[in-house]
N, C-alpha and C positions, 0 to 999 in steps of 0.2 A: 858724310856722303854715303849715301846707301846703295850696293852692288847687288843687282836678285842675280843668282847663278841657276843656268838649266842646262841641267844635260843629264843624261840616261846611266850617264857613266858614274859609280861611284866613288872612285878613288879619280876621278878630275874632279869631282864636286867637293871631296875632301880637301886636295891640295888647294885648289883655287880657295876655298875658302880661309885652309890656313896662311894661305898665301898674301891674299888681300886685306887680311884681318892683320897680318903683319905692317903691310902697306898704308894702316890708317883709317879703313873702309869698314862699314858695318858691310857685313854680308846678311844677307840670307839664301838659301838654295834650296831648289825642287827637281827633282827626277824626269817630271815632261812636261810638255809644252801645255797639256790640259790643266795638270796641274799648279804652272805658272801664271795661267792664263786666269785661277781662281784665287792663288794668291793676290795676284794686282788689284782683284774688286776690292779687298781689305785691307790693302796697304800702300805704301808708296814706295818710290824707288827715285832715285837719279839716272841708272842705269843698267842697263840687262846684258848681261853674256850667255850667250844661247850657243849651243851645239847646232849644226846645220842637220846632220844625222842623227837619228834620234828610230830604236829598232820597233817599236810600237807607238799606233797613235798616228799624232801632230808630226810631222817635218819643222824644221826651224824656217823653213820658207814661207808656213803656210801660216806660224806661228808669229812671224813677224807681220804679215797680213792682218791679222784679227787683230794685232795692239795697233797698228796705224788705222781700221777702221772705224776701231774702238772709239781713235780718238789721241792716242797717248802719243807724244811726240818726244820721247824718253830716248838716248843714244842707246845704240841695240850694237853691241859686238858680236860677229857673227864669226863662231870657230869651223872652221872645216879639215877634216883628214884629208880632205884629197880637194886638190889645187884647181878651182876651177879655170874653166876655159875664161879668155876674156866675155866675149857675149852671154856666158853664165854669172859672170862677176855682176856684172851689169843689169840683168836681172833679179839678182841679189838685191845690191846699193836700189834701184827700185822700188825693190818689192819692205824697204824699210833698212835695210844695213847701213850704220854707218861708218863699219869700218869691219875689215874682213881678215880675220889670223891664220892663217895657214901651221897645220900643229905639224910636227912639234913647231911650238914658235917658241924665242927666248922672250924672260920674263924683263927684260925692258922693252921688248917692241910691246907688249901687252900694256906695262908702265906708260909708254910714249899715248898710245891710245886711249888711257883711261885720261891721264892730263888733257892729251888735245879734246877731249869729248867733255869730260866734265867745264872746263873751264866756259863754256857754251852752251852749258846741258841748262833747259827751263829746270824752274823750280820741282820739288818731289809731287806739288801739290796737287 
C-alpha cells in the first residue's frame, strides 16, 4: 500500500515517512500541494496525507478539491495544527477529507485511520 505525504513541513515529511515505512507502507512525499498534484498525473497512490496549512501556494482545502474534481476518489487524511470548528470540520469532510488528525495526534490514532481507510480504499489504479 502506497502513502503520498504532503506538507510544507520538512521534518513531518521526514518522520511520517520514516514512520510509515516502518508501518509497512511504501511512501513517497512532496513539499506542496502543486507539487502533489503533479506527482499524482504519474503515479498512483492508495492514500494521501495532506497538511491543511501549507505557507505558499495551494491550501490543503483547495488541494483536496482539485483531486476530487480530478476525479481520484483516493482516502485523503487531513492533518491540522489547529482544531477546527465543527461547521469547519464539515466543510472539510466535504470539500474531500476522509478523516481529519488534529496534531499533535498520537501515532495509533493515525495507525487506526490508515486501517479503517485502507481497508475500503479503491484500487491505486
Amino acid at each position: 500500500m502506497r502513502v503520498l505525504v504532503v506538507s510544507a513541513v520538512a521534518n513531518l515529511r521526514e518522520v511520517l515517512n520514516e514512520l510509515l515505512a516502518y508501518l509497512g507502507y511504501e511512501v513517497s512525499s512532496v513539499a506542496s500541494a502543486e507539487l502533489a498534484l503533479a506527482w499524482l498525473e504519474q503515479h498512483t497512490t492508495n492514500l494521501v496525507l495532506t497538511d491543511l496549512r501549507m505557507p505558499e501556494g495551494m491550501w490543503g482545502l483547495q488541494f483536496m478539491q482539485r483531486v476530487r474534481v480530478i476525479g481520484h476518489s483516493w482516502p485523503i487524511i487531513l492533518m491540522t495544527g489547529s482544531s477546527p470548528t465543527p461547521e469547519y470540520r464539515k466543510v472539510l469532510m466535504d470539500a474531500g477529507a476522509n478523516w481529519i488528525l488534529d496534531k499533535p495526534f498520537e501515532i495509533e490514532e493515525m495507525e487506526e485511520a490508515l486501517k479503517r481507510l485502507l481497508t475500503k480504499a479503491p484500487s491505486s489504479a
